[in-house]
PDB file with SEQRES, HELIX, SHEET and CRYST1 records, atoms N, CA, C and O in Angstrom:
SEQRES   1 A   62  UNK UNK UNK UNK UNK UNK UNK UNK UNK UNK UNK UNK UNK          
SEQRES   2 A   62  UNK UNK UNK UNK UNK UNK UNK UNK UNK UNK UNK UNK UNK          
SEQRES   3 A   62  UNK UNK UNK UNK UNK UNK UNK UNK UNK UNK UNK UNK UNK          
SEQRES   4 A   62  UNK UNK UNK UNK UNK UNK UNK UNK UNK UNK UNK UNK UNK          
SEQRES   5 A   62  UNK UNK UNK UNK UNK UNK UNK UNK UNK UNK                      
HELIX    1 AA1 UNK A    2  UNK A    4  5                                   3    
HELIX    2 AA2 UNK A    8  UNK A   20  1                                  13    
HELIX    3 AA3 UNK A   30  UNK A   39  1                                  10    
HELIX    4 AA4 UNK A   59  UNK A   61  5                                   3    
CRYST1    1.000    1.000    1.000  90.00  90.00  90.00 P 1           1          
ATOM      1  N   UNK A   1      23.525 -25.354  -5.346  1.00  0.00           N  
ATOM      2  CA  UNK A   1      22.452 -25.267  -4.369  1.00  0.00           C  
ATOM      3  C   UNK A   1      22.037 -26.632  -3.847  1.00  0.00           C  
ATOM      4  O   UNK A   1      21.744 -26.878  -2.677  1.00  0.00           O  
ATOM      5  N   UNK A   2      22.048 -27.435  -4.800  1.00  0.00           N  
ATOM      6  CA  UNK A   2      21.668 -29.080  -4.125  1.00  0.00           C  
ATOM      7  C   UNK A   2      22.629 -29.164  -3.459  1.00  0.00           C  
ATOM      8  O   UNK A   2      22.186 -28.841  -2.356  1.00  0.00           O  
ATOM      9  N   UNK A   3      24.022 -29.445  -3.285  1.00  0.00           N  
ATOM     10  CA  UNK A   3      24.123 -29.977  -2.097  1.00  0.00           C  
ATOM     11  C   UNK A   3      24.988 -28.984  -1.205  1.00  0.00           C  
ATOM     12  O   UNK A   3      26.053 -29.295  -0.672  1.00  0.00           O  
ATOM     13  N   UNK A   4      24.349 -27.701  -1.120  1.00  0.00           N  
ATOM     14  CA  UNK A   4      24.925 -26.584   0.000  1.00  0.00           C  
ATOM     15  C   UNK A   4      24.258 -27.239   1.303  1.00  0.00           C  
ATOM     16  O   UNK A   4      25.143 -27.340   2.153  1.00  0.00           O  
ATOM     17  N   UNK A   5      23.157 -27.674   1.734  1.00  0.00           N  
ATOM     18  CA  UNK A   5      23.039 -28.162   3.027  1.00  0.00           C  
ATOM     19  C   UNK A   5      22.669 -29.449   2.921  1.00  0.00           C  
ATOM     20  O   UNK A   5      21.651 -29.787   3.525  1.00  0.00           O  
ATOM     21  N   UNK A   6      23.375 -30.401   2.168  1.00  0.00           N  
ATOM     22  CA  UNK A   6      23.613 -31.795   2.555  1.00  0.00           C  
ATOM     23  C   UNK A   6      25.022 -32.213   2.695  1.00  0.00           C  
ATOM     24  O   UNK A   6      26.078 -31.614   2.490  1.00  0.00           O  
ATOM     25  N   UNK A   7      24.662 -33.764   3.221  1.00  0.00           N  
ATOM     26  CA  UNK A   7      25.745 -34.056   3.039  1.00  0.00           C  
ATOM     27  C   UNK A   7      26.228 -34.881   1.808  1.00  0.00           C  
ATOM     28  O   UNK A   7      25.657 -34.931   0.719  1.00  0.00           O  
ATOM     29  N   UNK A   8      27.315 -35.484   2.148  1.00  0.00           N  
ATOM     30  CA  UNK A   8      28.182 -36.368   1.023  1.00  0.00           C  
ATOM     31  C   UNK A   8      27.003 -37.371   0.309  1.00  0.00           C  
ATOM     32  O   UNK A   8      26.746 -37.390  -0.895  1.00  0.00           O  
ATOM     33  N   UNK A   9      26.352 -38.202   1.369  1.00  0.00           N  
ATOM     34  CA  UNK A   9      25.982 -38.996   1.513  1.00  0.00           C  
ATOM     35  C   UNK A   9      24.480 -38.907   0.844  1.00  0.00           C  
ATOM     36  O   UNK A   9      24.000 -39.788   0.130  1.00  0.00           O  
ATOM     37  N   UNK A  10      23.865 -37.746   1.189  1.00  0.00           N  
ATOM     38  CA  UNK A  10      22.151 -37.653   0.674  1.00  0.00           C  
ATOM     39  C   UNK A  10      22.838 -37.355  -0.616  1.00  0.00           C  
ATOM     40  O   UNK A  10      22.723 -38.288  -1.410  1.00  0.00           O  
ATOM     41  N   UNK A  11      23.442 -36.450  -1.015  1.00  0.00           N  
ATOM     42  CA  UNK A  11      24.158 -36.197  -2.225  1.00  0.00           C  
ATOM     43  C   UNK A  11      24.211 -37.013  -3.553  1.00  0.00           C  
ATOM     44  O   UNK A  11      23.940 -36.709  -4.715  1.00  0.00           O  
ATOM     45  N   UNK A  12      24.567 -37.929  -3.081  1.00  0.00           N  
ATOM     46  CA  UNK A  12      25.052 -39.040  -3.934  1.00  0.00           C  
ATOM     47  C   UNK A  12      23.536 -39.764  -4.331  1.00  0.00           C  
ATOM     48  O   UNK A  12      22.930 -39.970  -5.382  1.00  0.00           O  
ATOM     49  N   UNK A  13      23.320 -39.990  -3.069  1.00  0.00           N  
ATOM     50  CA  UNK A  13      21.457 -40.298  -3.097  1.00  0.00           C  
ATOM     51  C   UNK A  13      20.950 -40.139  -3.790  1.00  0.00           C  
ATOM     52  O   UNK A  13      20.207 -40.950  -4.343  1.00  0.00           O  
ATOM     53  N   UNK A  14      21.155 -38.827  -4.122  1.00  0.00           N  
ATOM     54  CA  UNK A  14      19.874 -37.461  -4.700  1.00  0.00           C  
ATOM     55  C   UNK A  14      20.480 -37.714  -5.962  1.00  0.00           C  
ATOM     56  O   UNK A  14      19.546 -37.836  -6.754  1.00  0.00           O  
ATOM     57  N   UNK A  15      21.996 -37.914  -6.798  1.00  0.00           N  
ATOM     58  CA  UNK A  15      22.321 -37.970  -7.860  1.00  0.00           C  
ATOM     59  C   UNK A  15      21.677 -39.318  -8.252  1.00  0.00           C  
ATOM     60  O   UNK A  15      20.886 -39.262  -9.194  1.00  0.00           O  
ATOM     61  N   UNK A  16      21.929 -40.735  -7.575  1.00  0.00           N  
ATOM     62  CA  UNK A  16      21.149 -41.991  -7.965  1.00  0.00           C  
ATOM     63  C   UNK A  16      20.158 -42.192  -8.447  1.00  0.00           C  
ATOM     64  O   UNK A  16      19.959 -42.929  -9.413  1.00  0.00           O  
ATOM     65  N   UNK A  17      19.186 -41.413  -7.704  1.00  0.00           N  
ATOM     66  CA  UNK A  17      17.888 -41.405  -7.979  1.00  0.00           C  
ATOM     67  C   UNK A  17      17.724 -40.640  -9.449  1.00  0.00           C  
ATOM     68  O   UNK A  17      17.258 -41.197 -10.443  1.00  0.00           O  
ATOM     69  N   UNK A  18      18.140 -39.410  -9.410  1.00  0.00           N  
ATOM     70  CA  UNK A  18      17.917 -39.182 -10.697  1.00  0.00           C  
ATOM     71  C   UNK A  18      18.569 -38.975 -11.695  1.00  0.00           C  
ATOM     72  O   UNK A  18      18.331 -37.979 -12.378  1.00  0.00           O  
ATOM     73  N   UNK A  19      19.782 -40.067 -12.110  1.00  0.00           N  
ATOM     74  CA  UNK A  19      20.304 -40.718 -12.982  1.00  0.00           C  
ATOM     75  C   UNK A  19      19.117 -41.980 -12.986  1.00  0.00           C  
ATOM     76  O   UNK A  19      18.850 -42.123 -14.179  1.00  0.00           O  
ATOM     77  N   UNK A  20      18.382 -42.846 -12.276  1.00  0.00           N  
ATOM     78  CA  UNK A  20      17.618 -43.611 -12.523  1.00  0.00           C  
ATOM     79  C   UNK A  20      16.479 -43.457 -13.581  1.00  0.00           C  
ATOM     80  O   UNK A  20      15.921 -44.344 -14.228  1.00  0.00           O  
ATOM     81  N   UNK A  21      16.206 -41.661 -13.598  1.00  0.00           N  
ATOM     82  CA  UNK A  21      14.951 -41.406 -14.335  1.00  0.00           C  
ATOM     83  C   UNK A  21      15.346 -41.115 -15.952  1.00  0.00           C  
ATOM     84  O   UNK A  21      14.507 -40.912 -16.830  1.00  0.00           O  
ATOM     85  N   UNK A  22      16.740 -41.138 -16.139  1.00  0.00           N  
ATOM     86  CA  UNK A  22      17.120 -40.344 -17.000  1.00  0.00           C  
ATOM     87  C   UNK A  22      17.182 -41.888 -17.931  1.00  0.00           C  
ATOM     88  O   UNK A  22      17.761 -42.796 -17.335  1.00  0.00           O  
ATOM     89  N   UNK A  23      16.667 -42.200 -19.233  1.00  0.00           N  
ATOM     90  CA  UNK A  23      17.123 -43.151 -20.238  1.00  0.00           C  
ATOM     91  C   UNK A  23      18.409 -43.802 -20.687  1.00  0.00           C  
ATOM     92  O   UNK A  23      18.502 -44.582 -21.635  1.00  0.00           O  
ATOM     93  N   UNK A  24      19.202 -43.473 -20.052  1.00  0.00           N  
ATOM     94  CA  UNK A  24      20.922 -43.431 -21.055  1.00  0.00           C  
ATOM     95  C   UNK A  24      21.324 -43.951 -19.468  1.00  0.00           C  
ATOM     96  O   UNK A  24      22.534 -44.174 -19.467  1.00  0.00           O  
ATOM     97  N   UNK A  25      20.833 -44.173 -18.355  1.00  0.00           N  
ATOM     98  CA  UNK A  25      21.306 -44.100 -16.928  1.00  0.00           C  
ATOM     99  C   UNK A  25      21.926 -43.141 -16.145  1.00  0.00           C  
ATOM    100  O   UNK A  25      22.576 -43.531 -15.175  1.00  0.00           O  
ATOM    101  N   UNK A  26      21.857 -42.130 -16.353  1.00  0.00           N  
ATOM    102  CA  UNK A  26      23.329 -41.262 -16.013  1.00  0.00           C  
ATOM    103  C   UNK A  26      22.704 -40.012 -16.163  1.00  0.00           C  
ATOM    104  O   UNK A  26      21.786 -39.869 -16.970  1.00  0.00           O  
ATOM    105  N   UNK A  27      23.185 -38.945 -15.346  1.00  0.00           N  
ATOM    106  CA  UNK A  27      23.139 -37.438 -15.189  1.00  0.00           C  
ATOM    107  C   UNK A  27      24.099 -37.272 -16.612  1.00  0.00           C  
ATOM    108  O   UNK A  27      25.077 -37.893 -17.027  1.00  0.00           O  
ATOM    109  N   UNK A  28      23.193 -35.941 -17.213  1.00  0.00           N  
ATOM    110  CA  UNK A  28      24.816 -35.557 -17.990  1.00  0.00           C  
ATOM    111  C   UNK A  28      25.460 -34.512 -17.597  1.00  0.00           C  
ATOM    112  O   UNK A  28      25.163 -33.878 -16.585  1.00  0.00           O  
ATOM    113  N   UNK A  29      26.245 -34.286 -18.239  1.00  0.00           N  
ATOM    114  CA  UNK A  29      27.864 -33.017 -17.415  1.00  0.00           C  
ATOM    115  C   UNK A  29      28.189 -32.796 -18.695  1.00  0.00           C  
ATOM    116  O   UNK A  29      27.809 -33.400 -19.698  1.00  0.00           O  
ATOM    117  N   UNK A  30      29.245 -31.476 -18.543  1.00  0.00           N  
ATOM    118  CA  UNK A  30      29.686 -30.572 -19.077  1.00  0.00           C  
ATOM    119  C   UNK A  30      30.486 -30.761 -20.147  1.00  0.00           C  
ATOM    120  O   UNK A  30      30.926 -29.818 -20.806  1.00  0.00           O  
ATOM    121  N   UNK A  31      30.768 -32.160 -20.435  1.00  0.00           N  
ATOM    122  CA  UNK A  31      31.647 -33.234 -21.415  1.00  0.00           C  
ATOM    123  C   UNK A  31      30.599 -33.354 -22.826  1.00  0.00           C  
ATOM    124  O   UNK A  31      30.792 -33.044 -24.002  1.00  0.00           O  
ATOM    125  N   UNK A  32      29.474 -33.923 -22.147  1.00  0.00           N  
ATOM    126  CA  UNK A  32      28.247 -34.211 -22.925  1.00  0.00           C  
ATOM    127  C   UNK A  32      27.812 -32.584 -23.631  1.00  0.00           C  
ATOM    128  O   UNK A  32      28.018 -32.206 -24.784  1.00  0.00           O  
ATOM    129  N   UNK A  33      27.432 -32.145 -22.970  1.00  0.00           N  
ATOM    130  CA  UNK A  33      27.530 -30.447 -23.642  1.00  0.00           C  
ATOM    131  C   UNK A  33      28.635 -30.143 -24.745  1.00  0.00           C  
ATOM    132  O   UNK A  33      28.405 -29.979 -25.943  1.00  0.00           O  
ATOM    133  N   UNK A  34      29.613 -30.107 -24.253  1.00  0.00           N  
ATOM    134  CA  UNK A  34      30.431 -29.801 -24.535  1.00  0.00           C  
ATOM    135  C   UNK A  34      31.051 -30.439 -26.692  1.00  0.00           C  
ATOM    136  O   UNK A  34      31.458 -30.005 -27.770  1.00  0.00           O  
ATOM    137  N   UNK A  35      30.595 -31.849 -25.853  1.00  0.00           N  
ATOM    138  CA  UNK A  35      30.487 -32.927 -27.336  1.00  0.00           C  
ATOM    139  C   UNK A  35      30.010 -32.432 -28.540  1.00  0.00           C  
ATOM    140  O   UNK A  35      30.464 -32.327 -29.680  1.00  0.00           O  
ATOM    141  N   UNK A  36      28.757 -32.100 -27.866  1.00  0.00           N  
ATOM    142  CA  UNK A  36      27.620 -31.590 -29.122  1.00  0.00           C  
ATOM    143  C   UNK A  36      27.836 -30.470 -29.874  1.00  0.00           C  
ATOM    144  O   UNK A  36      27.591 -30.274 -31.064  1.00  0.00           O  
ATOM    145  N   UNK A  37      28.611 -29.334 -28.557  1.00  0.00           N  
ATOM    146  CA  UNK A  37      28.962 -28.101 -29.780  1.00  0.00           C  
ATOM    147  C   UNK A  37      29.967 -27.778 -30.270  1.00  0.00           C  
ATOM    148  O   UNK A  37      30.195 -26.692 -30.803  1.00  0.00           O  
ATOM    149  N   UNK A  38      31.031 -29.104 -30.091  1.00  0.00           N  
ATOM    150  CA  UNK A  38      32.334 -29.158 -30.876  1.00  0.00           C  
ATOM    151  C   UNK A  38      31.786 -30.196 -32.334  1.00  0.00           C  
ATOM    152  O   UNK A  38      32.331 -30.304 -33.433  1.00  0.00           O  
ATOM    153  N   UNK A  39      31.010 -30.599 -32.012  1.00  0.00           N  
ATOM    154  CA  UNK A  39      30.004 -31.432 -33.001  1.00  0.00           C  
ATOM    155  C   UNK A  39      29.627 -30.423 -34.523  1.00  0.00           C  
ATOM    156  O   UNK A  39      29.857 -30.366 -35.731  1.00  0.00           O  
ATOM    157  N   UNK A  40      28.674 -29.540 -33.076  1.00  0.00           N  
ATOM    158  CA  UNK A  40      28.107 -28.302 -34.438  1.00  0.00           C  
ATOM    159  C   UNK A  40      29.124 -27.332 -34.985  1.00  0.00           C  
ATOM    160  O   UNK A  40      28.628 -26.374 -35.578  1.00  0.00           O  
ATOM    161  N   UNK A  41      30.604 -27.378 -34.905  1.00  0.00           N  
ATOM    162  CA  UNK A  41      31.519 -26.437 -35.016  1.00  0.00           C  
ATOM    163  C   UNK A  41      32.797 -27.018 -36.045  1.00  0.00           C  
ATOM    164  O   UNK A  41      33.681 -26.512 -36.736  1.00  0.00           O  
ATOM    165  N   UNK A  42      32.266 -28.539 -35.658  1.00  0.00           N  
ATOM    166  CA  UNK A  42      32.961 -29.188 -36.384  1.00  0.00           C  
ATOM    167  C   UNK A  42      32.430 -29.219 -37.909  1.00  0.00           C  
ATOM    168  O   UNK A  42      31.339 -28.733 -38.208  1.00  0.00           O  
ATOM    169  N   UNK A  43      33.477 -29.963 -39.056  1.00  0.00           N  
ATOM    170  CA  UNK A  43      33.235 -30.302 -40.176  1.00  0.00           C  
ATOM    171  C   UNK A  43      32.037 -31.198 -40.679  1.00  0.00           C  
ATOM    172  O   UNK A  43      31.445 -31.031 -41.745  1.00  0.00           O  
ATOM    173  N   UNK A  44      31.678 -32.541 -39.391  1.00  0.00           N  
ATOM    174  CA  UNK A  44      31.224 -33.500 -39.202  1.00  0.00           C  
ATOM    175  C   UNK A  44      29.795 -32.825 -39.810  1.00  0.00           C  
ATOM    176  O   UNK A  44      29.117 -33.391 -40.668  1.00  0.00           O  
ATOM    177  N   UNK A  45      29.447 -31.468 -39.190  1.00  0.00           N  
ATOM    178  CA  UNK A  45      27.459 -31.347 -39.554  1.00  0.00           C  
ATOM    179  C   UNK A  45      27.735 -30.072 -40.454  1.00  0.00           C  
ATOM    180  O   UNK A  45      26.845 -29.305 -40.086  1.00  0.00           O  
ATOM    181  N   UNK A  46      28.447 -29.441 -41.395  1.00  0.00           N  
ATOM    182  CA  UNK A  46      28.449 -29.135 -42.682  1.00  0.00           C  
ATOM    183  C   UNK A  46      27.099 -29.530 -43.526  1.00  0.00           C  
ATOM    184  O   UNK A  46      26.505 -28.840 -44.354  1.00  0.00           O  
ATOM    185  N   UNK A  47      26.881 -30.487 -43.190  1.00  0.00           N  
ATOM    186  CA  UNK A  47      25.300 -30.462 -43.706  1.00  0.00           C  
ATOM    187  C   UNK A  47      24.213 -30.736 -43.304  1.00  0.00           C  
ATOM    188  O   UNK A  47      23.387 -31.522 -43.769  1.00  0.00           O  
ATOM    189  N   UNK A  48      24.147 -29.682 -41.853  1.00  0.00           N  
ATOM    190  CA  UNK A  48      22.940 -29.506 -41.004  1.00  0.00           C  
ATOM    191  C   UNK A  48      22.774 -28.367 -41.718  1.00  0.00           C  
ATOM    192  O   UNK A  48      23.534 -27.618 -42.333  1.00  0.00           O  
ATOM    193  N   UNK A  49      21.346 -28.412 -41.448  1.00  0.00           N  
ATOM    194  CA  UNK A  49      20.988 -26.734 -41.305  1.00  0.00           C  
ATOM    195  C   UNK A  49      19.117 -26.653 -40.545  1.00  0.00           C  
ATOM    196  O   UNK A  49      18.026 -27.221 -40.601  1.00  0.00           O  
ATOM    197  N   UNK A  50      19.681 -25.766 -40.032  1.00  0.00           N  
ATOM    198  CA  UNK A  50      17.752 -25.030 -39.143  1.00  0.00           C  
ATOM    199  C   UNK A  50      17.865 -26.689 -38.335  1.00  0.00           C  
ATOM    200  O   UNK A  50      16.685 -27.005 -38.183  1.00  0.00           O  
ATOM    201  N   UNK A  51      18.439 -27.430 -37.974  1.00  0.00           N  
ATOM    202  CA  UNK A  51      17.779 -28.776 -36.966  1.00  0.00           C  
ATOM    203  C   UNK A  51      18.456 -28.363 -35.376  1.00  0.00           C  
ATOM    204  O   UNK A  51      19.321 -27.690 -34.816  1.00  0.00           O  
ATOM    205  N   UNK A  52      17.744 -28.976 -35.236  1.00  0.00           N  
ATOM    206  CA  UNK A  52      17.177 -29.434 -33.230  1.00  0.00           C  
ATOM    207  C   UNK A  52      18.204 -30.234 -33.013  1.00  0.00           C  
ATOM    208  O   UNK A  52      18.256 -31.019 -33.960  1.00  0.00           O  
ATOM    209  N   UNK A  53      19.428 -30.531 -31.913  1.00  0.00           N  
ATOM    210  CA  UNK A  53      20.324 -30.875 -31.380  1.00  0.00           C  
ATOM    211  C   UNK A  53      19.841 -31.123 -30.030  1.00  0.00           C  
ATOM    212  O   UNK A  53      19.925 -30.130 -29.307  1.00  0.00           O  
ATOM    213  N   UNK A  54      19.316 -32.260 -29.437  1.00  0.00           N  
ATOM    214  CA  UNK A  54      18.437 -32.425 -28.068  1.00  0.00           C  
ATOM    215  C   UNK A  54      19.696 -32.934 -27.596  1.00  0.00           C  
ATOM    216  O   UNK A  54      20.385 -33.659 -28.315  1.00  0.00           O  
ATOM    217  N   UNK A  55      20.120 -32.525 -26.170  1.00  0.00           N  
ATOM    218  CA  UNK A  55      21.421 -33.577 -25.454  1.00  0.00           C  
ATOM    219  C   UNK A  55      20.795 -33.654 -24.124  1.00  0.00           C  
ATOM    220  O   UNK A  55      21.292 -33.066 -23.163  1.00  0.00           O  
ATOM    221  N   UNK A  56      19.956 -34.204 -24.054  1.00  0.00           N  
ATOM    222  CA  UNK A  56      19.101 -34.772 -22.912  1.00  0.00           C  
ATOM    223  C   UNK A  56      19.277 -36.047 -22.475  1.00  0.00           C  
ATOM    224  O   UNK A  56      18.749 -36.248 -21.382  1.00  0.00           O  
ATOM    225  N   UNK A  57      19.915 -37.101 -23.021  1.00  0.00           N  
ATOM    226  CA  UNK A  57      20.411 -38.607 -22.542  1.00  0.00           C  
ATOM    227  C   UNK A  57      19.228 -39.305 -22.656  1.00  0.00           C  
ATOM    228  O   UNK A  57      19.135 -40.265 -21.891  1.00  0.00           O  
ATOM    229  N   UNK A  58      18.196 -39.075 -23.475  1.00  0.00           N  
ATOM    230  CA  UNK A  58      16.820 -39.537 -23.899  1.00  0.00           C  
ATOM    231  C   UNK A  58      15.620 -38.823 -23.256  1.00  0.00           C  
ATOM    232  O   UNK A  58      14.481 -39.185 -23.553  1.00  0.00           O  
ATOM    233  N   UNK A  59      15.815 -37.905 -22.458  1.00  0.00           N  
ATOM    234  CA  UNK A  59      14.514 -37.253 -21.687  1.00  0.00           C  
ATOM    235  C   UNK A  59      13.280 -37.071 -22.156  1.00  0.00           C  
ATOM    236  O   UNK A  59      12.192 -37.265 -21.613  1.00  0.00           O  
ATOM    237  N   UNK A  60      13.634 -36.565 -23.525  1.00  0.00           N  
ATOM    238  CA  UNK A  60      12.586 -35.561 -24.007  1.00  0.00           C  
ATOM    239  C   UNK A  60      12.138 -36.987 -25.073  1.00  0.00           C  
ATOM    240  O   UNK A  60      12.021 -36.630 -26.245  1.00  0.00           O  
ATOM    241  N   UNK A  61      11.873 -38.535 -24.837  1.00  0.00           N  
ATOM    242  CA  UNK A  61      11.793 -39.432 -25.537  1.00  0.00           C  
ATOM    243  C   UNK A  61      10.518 -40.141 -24.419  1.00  0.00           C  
ATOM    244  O   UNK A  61      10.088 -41.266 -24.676  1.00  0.00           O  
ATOM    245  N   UNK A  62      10.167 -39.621 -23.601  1.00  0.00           N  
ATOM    246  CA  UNK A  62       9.832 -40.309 -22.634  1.00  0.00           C  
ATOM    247  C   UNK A  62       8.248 -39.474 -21.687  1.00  0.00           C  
ATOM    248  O   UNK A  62       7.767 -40.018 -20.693  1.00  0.00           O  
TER     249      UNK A  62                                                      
END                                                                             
């Protein structure tokens, strides 16, 4: 929906700006997602249990 009636150009804009607000610099994507629940699936958190997994790039710090 963001950029069905823009162009290339506001686009990119509109991503700048808010990668600016975000702590880590950067929008996250589907990689970053993706990280975390090969993370929780993995061997690596065998000794999590009941915790909070935030993948916000610091948002919720702020």
């Amino acid at each position: 929906l963001i950029g069905r009636h823009r162009s290339p150009e506001e686009l990119q804009l509109f991503r700048d700006k808010a990668a600016a607000t975000v702590p880590i610099g950067r929008i996250g994507d589907a990689e970053d997602i993706a990280a975390a629940a090969l993370f929780l699936a993995s061997d690596d958190s065998r000794y999590m249990l009941g915790a909070e997994l935030v993948v916000d790039g610091g948002m919720s710090q702020i």
